[in-house]
C-alpha positions in Angstrom: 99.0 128.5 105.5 99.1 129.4 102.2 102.9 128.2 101.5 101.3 124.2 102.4 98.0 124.9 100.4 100.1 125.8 97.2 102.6 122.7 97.8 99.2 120.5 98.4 97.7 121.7 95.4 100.9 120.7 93.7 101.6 117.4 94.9 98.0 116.8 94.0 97.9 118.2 90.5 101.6 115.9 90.1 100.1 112.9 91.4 97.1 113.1 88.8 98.9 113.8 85.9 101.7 110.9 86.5 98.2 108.7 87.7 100.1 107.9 90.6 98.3 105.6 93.3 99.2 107.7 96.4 97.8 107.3 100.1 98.4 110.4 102.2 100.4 113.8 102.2 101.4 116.0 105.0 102.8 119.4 104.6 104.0 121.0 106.9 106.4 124.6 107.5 109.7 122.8 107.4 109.0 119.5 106.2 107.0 117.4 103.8 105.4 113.6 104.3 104.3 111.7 101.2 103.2 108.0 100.7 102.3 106.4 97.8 102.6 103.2 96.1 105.1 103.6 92.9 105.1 100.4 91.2 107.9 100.4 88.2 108.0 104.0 88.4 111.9 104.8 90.1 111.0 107.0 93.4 113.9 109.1 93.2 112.7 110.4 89.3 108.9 110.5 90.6 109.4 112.4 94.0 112.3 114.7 92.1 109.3 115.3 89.6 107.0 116.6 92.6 109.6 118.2 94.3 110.4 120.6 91.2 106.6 121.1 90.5 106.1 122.6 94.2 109.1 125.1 94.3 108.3 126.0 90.7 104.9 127.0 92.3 106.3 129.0 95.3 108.6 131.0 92.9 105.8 132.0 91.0 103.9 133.3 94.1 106.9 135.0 94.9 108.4 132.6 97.5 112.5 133.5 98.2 114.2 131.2 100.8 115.0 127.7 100.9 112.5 124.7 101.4 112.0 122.0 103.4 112.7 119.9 100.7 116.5 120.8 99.7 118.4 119.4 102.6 118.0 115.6 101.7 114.9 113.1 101.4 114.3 110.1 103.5 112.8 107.4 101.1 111.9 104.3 102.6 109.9 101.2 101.4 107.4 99.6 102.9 107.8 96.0 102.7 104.2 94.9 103.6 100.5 96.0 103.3 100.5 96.3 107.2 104.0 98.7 107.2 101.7 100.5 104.3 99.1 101.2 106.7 101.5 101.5 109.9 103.4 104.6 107.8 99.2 106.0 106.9 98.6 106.6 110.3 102.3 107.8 110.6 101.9 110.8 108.5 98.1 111.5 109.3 99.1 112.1 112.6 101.2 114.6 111.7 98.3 117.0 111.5 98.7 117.6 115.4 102.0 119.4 114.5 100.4 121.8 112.2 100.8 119.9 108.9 97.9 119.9 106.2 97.2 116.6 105.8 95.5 115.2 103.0 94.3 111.3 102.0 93.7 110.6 98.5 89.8 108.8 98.5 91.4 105.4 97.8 92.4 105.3 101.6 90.0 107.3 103.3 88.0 104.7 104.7 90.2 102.5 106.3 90.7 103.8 110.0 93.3 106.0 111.1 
């Protein structure tokens, strides 16, 4: 859909520009997936950052209506390299419910 292309695009374009080490992304209609690891960046700043970038997008292509996004967000920390990988295949497999899913080439050869 085009509405999860644009928000891709931006969370990609964000992620570059703040050189951000991220794993995997899935966007879907009414909700939004994102790992990544932040070191001394603050999350809340950081994902506040991504989140304005993506309905600044949709405005511009002429997007009304509320997002997925405005009605609280979940952040977690993963405490080890295997709950890292755990929450990778976590959000990949959230392509069978009709999110784009995209990993960033750092983590697309492990196995998931």
């Amino acid at each position: 859909k085009a509405d999860q292309q644009s928000v891709l695009q931006t969370i990609m374009e964000e992620v570059e520009d703040m050189h951000l080490e991220a794993a995997v992304t899935a966007v879907g209609d009414e909700h939004i997936h994102f790992l990544a690891r932040f070191g001394i960046r603050k999350v809340r700043t950081t994902i506040g950052r991504i989140k304005a970038a993506a309905t600044r997008r949709l405005r511009e292509e002429g997007f009304v209506g509320k997002r997925p996004w405005v009605k609280g967000c979940h952040m977690e920390s993963k405490n080890s390299e295997e709950e890292f990988h755990t929450g990778i295949k976590y959000v990949c497999h959230h392509e069978q419910q009709g999110c784009l899913v995209y990993i960033w080439p750092a983590f697309q050869s492990y196995q998931y």
